[in-house]
N, C-alpha and C positions, 0 to 999 in steps of 0.2 A: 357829559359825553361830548365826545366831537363833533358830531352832527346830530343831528334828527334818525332814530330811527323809532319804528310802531313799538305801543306797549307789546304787540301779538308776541313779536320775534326779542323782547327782553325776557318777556316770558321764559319763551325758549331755551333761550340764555343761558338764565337762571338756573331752569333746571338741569340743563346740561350740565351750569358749570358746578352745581353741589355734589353730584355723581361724581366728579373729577376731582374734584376736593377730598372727596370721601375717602378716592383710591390715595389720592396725597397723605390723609392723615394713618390709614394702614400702613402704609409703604415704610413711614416714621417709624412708627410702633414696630413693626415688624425687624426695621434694620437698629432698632434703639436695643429690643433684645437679644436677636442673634446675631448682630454685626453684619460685617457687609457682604453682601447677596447679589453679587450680579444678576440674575435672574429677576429679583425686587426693583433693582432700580429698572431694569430694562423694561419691565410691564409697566412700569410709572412713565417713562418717557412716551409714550404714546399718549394717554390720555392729557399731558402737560404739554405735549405738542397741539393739540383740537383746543384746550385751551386757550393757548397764544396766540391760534388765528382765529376762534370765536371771538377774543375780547377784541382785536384788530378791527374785524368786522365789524363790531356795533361803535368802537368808535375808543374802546376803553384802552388808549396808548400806553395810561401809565401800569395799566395791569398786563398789557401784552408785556411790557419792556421786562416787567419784573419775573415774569413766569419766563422770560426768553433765559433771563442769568440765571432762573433756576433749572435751568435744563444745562446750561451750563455747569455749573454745581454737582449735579448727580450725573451729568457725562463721566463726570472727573473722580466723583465717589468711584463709577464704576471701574477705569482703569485703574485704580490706585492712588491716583496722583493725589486724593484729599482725604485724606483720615476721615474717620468717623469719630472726634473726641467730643467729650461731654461738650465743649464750646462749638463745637459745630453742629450737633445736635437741637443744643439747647436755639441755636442761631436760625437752623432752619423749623424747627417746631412754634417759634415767634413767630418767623417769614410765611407759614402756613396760616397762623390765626390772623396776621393782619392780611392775607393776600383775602383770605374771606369773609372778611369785615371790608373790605374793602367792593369786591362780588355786591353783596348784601346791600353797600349802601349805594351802588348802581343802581341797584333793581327800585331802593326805596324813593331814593331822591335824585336820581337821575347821574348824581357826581360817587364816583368812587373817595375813597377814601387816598392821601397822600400817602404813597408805600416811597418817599426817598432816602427815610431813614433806614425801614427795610434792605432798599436796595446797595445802598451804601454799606451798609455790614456784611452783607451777601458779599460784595465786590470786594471788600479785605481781604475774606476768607480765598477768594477768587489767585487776585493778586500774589497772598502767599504761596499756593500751591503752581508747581511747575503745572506747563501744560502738554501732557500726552500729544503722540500724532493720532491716537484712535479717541480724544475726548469731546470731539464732537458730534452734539445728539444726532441719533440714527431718525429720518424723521419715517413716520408712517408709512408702507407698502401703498396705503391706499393713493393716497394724494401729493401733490406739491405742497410746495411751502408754507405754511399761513394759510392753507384753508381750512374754512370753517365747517367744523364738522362737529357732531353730535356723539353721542360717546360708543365706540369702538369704532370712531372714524366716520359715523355717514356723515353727510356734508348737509346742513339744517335746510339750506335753500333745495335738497333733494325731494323727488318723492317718497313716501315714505310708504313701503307696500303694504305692509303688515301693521302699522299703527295707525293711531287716530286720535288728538287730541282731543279731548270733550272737556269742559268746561265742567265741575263737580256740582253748580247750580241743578245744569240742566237734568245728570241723574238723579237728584235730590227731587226734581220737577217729577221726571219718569216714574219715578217710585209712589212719588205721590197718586199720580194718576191709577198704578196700578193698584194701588189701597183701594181709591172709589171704587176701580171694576170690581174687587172681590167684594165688599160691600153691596153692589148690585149682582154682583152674580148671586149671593145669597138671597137676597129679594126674589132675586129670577127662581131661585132653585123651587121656594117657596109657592110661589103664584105657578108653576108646572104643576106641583102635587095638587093644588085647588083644581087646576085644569081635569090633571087627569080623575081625581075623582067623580066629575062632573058629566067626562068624555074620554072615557079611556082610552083609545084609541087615538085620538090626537094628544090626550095628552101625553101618552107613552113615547111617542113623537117628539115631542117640546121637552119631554126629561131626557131625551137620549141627549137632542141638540144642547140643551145646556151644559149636562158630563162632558164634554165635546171642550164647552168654551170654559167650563169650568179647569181640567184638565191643562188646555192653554194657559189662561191666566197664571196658571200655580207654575208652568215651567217660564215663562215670562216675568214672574216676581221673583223666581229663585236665580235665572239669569241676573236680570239688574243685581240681585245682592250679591252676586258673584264677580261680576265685573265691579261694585264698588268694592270691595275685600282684598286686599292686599299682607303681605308679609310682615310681620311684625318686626323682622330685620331694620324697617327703615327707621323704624321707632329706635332700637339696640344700637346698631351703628355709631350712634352718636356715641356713645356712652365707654369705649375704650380711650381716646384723646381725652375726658372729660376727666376719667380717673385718673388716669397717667400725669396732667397737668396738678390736681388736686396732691395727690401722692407728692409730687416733685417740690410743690409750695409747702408742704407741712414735713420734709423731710421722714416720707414712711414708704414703705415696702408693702406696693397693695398688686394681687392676682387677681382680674376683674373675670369671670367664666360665664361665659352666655351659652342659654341652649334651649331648645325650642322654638331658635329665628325663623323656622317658618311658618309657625303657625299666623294661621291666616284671618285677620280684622278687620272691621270697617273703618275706610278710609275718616269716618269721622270719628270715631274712637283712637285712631291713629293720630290724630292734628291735635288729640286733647290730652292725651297720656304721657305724652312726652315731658309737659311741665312737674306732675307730681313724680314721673321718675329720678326727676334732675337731682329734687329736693330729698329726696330718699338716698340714692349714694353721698349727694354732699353732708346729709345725716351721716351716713356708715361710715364715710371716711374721717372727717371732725370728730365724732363723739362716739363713734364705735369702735372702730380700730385703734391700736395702741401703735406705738412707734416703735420699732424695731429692737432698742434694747428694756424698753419696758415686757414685752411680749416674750425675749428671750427668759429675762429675769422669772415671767411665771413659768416657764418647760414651752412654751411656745414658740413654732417656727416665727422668724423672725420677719417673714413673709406672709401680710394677713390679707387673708381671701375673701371677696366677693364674689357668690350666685346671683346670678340673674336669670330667672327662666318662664318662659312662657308655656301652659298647654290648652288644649280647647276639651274643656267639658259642658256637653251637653248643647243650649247656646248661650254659654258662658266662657269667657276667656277666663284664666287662673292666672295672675303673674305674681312671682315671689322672688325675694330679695332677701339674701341670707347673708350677713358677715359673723367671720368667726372671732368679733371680740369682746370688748369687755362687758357688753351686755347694758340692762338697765338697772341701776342703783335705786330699788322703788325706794330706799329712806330718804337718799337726795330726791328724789323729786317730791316726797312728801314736802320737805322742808323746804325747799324754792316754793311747792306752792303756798304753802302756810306765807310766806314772806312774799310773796303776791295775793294774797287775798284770795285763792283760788278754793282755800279749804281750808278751815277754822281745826286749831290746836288740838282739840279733844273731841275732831270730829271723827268715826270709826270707821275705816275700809279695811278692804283685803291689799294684800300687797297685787293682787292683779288689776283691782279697780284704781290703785294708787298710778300703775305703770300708764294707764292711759291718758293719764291726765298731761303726757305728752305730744297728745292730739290740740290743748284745749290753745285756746287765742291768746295770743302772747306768753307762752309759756317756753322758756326754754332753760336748760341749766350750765349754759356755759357761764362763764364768769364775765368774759371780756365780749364784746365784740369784734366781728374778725370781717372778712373780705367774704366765709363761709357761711358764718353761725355768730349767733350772739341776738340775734335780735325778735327769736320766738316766732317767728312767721313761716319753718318752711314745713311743718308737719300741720299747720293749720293751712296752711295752701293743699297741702294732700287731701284733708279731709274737705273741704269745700270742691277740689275737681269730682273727684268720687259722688260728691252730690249730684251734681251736672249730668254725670254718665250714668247715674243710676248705679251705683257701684258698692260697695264695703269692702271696709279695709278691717285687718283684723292685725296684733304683733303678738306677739309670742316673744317673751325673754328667758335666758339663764345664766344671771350673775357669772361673770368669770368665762361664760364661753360664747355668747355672742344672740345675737335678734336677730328675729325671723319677721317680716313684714308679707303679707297675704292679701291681693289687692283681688278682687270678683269683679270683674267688668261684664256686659252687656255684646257679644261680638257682632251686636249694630245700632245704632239710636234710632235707627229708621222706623226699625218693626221692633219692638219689646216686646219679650215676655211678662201676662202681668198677673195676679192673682185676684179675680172680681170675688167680691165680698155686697152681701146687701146690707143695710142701716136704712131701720126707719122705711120699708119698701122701695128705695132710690140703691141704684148698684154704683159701686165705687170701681177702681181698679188699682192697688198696690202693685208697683214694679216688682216681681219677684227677684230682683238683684240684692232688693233692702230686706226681703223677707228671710226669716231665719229658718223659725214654724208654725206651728200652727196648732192649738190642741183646745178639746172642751174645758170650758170651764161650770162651777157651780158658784151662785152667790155669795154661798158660806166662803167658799177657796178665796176670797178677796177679802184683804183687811187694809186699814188704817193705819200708813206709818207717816209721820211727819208731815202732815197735812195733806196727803195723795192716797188714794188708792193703789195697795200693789195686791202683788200674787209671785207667789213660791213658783220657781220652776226651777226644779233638780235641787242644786248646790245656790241658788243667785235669786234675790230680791229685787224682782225691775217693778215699775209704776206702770201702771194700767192707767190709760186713757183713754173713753168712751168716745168714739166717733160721731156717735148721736148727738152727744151736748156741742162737740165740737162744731159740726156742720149744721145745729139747730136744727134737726127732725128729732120726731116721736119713734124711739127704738120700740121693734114689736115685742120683742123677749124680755123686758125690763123686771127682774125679778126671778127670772127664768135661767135654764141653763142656756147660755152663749159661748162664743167661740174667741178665742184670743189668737190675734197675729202676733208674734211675738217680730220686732224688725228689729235691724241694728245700722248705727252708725259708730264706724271703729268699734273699740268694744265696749260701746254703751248698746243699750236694748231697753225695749220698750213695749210693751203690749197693748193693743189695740184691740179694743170690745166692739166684736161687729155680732149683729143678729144671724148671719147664713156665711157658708163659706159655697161660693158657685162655680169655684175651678177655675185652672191656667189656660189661659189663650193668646196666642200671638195678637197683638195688632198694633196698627200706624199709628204715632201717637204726632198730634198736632198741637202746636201753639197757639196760644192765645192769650188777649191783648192784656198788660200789664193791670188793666182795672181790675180784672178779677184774676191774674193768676201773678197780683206780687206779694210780696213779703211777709209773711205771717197768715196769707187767708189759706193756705192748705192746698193748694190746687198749681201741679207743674203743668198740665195741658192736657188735652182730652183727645179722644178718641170715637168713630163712631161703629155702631154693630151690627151686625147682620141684621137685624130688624129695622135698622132706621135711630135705635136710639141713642142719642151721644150721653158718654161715662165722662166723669171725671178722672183725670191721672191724679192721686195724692201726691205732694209732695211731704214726702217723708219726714226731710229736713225741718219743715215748717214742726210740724207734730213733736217732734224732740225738743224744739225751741218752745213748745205751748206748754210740756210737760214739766220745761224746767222753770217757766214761769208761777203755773201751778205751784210748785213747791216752796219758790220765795215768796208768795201771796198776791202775784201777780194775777191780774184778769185777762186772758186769752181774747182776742178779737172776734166777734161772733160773728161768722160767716153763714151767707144764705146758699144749698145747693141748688 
């Protein structure tokens, strides 16, 4: 940058300027399909105006200069004077990725990125096109030249009535706090009923005052989760330039349709979702979709579609990702994995347990590697965020017309949903995002296959894994009828032998330090309860990993609860 200015106002910056970016790369998409739109470029020259004198302001000349010719440029779209041909398209859909790589590497390291090659191409196109008397940009109603302003024009250095910066630490702080009060209010609620038994008349007194503070707290915690919650739009957004540019490299005809952008998530489920959706379309598009005259050849338009859609059920988010092509080939992946070691010749699955194994680490069946795919790692990066978020993912195929991916997320990390279970007289809690079901079992019901404990449910043979041996307690039921959780991670599943099943409760799940909540010991981070006593969070993940060690002859890490 040219001078010194505070991290506070790059911040600012930033955000403003990826809002403006956002409308840049619509504006693209929109005149790339229906051609030229006066209307389109005219709402784009605004916010590419607040641009040029935000970037002025903090010092960023060489991103003003270049955002100035692109205002130039779609002055010129809009009177006619510059075509809209695939070479000016393609020219400014560049000019757009490097103007925000360029943003980007402001914010990171202080220097923007060199746009004079950018600008240099810009000014050809410039050059060639005569120039109108009405092609220069109309700037703002609101302001003069180069001020810096915020997006629909307020000016950053303004006050700002109706908004307020906050720092996402400090709700993340907030929220914490308001965990302990409901933890003590239930304490309070408790020592009231003592009271009043004791002296009913005061204590009738002391249980109102509590309903009172109780009452508070709860619209006080639903506030915070309110104010952290935002649209899942900002998530989607990115994701029509992503296709369009993907499309454009592989030479194919893709429809990207989004819907349910408003449904509304936790800001931190928002900052983490983003990565496994990336990896999910750049799947659909590479190895799902067919290219235009393969698609004609089977009766298919030659125009293949992706769904993208969000809904809220329950307090779970549901997002799914549908393309209509050629599905999965479970014999090819049988045989990539045979030829990765992943699954021995004459070993027997269904063609559904065969399809998942496109979840597994390094697994992938392109041939080549590309700039996309080739190198096995973006559907195992899916399945590892989903762990994170407490999530499952589920696909669904059918050869010849296309995959269906089913992601269940958590709509906050804050507060979970979880499923308490006792073992051993110690209570646990299962994230009910991993939980599938739930049902009795009898001793007989469990047999012996390949060195593991399983049990029949329905159509499907999963491995039963005793949480007693795992966490080293004395289960009480041991020989007795117990309860199986049945979890899943993508479409694997697993059942877990707990003595009691105690029912779903929200609560604040907290971290804790690496000694006892890393790798293999079973435990994502705890919780504490209304009485005082702190649970364990299971980590699911770890459990699938013990169970698949169990079956190669592995010994599981014995953890103390």
């Amino acid at each position: 940058m040219e001078f010194e200015v505070s991290a506070e106002l790059v911040g600012i910056y930033l955000e403003d300027a990826r809002e403006h970016l956002a409308v840049l790369d619509d504006a693209l998409l929109q005149l790339e399909r229906a051609g030229p739109a006066p209307e389109v470029v005219t709402s784009l020259l605004g916010p590419l105006h607040t641009l040029k004198g935000n970037s002025g302001m903090i010092g960023l000349i060489g991103v003003k200069d270049y955002v100035h010719r692109l205002e130039d440029a779609f002055a010129r779209v809009r009177d006619g004077s510059l075509g809209l041909t695939p070479a000016v398209l393609q020219c400014l859909f560049e000019g757009a990725s490097a103007l925000r790589e360029a943003v980007e590497a402001a914010g990171a390291e202080g220097e923007p990125r060199d746009l004079g090659p950018e600008k240099a191409a810009l000014e050809s196109l410039l050059v060639a096109a005569p120039v109108s008397s009405s092609s220069s940009p109309a700037a703002p109603a609101s302001g003069g030249a180069d001020r810096p302003a915020g997006p629909g024009g307020t000016a950053l250095a303004a006050t700002r009535s109706s908004m307020v910066r906050v720092d996402f630490s400090r709700l993340d702080q907030l929220l914490n706090l308001v965990g302990e009060l409901i933890v003590h209010r239930t304490k309070l609620t408790e020592m009231a009923r003592q009271v009043s038994a004791a002296a009913p008349e005061a204590g009738q007194e002391l249980l109102d005052s509590v309903h009172q503070v109780a009452t508070v707290s709860t619209q006080l915690q639903e506030t915070i989760m309110d104010i952290r919650m935002l649209p899942i739009r900002h998530v989607f957004e990115r994701f029509p330039r992503l296709v369009r540019d993907l499309a454009h490299a592989q030479n194919k005809k893709i429809e990207l349709i989004l819907q349910g952008e408003d449904t509304r998530v936790d800001k931190a489920v928002i900052d983490e979702i983003g990565e496994p959706l990336v990896h999910l379309i750049r799947n659909a598009v590479d190895h799902g979709l067919e290219t235009p005259e393969v698609r004609s050849a089977a009766g298919k338009s030659p125009v293949g579609t992706i769904l993208l859609s969000a809904a809220q059920e329950s307090s779970q988010v549901v997002i799914t990702l549908v393309d209509d092509g050629a599905g999965i080939d479970a014999a090819e992946v049988r045989r990539r994995a045979v030829e990765r070691g992943l699954l021995s010749a004459d070993e027997t699955m269904s063609d559904r347990e065969i399809v998942q194994l496109i979840f597994a680490e390094g697994f992938s069946t392109a041939r080549a590697v590309t700039d996309v795919s080739g190198r096995g790692v973006g559907l195992d990066v899916v399945v590892r965020s989903m762990e994170r978020l407490n999530g499952l993912i589920e696909a669904e195929t059918i050869p010849g017309a296309g995959t269906k991916f089913t992601l269940q997320l958590p709509l906050t990390l804050a507060i979970i949903t979880v499923l308490m279970v006792e073992v051993g007289g110690k209570v646990y809690a299962l994230p009910s995002g991993a939980v599938v079901e739930s049902l009795r079992i009898r001793p007989e019901e469990v047999s012996r296959m390949n060195g593991r404990d399983t049990l029949r449910v329905r159509d499907r043979i999963i491995p039963i894994l005793n949480l007693a041996d795992f966490f080293g307690v004395a289960s009480e039921v041991r020989g007795e009828e117990a309860y199986a959780v049945v979890v899943g991670r993508g479409e694997k599943r697993l059942g877990l032998s707990v003595d009691r099943l105690l029912g779903q409760q929200d609560v604040v799940i907290k971290g804790l330090d690496t000694v006892v909540s890393g790798a293999g010991l079973g435990v994502a981070g705890a919780t504490i309860l209304g009485d005082g006593r702190v649970v364990l969070v299971v980590d699911v993940a770890a459990l699938f990993e013990t169970s698949r060690g169990r079956s190669r002859g592995v010994t599981p890490v014995e953890t103390e609860a």
